[in-house]
Rosetta silent file (secondary structure, phi, psi, omega in degrees, C-alpha in Angstrom):
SEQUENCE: XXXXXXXXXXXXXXXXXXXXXXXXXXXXXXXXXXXXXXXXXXXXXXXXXXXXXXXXXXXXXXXXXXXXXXXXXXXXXXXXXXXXXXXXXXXXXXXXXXXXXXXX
SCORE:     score description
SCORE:     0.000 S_00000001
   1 L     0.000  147.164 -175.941   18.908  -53.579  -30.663 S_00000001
   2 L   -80.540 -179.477 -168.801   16.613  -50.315  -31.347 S_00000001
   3 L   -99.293  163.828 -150.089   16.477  -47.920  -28.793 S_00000001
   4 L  -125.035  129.221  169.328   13.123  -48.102  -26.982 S_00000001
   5 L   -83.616   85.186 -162.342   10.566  -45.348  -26.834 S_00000001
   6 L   -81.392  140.489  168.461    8.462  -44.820  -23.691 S_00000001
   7 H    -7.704  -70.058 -157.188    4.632  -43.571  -22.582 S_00000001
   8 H   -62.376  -42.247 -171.610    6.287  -40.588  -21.000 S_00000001
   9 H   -77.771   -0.739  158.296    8.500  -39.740  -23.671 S_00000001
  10 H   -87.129  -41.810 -178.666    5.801  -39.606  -26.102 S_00000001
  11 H   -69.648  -23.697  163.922    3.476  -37.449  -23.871 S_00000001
  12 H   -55.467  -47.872  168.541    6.715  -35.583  -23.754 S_00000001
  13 H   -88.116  -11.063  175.678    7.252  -34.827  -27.612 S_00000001
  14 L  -100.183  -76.887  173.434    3.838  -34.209  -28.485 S_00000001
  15 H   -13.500  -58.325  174.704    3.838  -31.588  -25.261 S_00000001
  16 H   -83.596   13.469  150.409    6.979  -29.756  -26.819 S_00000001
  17 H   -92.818  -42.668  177.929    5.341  -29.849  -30.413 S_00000001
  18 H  -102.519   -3.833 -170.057    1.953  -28.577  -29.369 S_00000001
  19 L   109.261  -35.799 -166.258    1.714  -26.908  -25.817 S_00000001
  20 L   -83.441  144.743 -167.489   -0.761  -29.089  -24.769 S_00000001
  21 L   -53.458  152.034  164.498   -0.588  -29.832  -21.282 S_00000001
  22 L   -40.559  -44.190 -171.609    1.144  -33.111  -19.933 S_00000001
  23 L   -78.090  -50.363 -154.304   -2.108  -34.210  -17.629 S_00000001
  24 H   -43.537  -73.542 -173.472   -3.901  -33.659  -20.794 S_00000001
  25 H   -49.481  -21.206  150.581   -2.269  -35.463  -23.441 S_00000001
  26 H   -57.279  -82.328 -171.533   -1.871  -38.509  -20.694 S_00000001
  27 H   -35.131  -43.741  179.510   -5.539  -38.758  -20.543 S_00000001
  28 H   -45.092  -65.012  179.153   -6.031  -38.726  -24.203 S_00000001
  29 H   -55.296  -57.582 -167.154   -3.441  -41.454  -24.889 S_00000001
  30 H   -48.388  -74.760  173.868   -4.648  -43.656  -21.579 S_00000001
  31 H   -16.839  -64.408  176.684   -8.592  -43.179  -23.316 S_00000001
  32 H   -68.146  -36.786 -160.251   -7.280  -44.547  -26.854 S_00000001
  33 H   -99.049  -20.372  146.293   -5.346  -47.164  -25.412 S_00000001
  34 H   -94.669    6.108  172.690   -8.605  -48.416  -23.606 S_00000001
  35 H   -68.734  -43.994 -155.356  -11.171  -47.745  -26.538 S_00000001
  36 H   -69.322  -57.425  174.274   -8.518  -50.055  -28.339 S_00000001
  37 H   -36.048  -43.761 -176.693   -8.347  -52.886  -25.868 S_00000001
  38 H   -52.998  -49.862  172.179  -12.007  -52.533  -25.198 S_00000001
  39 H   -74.684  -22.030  168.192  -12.916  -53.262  -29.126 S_00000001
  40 H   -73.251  -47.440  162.464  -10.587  -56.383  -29.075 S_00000001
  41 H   -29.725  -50.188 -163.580  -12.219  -57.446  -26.028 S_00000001
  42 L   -86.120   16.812 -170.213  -15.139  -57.211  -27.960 S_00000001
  43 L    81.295   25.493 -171.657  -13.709  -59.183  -30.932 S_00000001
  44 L  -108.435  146.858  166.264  -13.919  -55.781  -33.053 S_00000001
  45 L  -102.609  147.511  174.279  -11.266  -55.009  -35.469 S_00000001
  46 E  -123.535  125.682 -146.746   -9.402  -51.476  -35.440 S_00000001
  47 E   -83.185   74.954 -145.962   -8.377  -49.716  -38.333 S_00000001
  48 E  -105.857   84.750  163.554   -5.897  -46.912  -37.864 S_00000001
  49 H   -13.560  150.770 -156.205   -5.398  -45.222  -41.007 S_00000001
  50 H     5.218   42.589  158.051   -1.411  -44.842  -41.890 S_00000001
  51 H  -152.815  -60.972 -151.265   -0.252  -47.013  -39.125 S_00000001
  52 E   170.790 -173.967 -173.089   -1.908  -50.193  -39.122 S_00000001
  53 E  -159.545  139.429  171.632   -4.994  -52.291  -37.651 S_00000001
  54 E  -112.255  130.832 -153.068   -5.584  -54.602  -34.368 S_00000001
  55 L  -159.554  133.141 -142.860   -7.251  -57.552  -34.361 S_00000001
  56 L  -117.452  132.319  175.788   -7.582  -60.548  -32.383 S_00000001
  57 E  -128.178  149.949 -177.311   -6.405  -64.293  -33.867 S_00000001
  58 E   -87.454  103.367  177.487   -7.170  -67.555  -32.846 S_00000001
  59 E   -91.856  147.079  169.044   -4.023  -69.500  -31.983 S_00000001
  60 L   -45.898  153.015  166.974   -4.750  -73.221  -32.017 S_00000001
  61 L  -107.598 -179.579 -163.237   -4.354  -74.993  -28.907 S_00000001
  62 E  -124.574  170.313  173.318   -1.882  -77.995  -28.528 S_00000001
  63 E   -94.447  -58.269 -177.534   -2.399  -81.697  -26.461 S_00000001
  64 E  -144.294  124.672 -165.717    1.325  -81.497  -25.636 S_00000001
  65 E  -131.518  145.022 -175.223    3.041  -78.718  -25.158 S_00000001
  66 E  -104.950  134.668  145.442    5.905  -77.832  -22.990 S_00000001
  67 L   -43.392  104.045  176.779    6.205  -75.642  -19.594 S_00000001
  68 L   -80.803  -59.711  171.851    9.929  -73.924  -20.454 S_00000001
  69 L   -25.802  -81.073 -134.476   10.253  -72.857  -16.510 S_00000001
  70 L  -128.338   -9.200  165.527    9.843  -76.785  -15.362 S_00000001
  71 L    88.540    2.837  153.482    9.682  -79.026  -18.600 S_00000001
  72 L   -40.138  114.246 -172.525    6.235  -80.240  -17.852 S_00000001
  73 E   -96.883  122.522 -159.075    4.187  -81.341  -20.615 S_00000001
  74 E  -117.763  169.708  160.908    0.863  -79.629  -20.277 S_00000001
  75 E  -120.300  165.887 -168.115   -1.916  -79.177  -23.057 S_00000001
  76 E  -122.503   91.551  172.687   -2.885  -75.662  -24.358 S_00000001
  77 L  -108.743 -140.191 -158.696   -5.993  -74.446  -25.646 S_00000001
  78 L   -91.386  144.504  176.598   -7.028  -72.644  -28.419 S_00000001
  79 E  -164.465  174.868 -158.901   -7.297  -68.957  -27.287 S_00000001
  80 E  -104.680  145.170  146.077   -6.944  -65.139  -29.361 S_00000001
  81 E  -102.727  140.781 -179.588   -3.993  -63.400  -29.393 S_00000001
  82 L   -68.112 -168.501 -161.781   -3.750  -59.463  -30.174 S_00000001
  83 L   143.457   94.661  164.919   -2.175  -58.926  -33.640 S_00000001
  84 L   -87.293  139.987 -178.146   -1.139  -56.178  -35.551 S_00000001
  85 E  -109.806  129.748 -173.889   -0.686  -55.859  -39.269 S_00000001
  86 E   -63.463  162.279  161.106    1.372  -52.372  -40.302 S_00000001
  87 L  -129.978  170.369 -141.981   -0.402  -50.906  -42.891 S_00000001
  88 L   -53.058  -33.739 -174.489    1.007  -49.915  -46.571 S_00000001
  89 L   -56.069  -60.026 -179.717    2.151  -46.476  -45.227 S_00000001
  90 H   -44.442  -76.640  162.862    3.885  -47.975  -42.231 S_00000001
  91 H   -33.756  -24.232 -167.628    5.378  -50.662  -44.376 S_00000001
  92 H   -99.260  -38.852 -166.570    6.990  -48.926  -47.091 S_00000001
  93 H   -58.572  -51.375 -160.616    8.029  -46.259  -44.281 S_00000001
  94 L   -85.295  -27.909 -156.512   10.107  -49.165  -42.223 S_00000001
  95 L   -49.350  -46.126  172.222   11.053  -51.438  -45.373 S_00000001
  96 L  -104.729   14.763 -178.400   14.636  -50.167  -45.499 S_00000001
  97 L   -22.496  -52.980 -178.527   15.382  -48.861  -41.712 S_00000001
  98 L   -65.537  -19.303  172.375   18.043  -51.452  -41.274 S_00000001
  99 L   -53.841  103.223  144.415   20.152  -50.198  -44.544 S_00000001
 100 L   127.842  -17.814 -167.495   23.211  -48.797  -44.099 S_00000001
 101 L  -134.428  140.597  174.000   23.654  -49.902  -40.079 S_00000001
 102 L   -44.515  160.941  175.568   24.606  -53.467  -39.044 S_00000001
 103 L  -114.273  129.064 -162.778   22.368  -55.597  -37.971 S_00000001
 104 L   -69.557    0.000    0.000   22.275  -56.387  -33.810 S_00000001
């Protein structure tokens, strides 16, 4: 399993690469992480140069569909899901990560 990266420890590593305060560098990050919910909310898609773009998809809904907690058969309907697609940078960048170390 990969090792997991956290909020703080990002506001952490950009703080020892640049300087910039902790409180700051919070705010910044909180701010981008509601423009980008806010444009999916609105149905907008967003484009992040070298990493990748978020976008909202329509999963179908179902008639009968199962409750895994109680085994209920419920219907489902159609409703968006987020969804990100890496982009070419991203992609090429990750394509052999897994080389050389078992896989988990």
């Amino acid at each position: 399993m990969a090792d997991k990266l956290t909020k703080a420890e990002i506001i952490e590593n950009i703080k020892n690469r640049t300087g910039i305060a902790a409180g700051d560098i919070h705010a910044i990050i909180d701010e981008l992480i509601g423009e980008i919910k806010d444009a999916l909310i609105e149905d907008k898609v967003i484009e992040l140069r070298n990493l990748g773009t978020f976008e909202i998809r329509t999963r179908k809904g179902k008639s009968k569909a199962r409750n895994p907690k109680t085994g209920e058969i419920v219907s489902v309907e159609s409703h968006g899901v987020a969804y990100f697609r890496p982009g070419r940078e991203l992609k090429t960048s990750c394509w052999n990560i897994r080389n050389g170390r078992s896989e988990e």
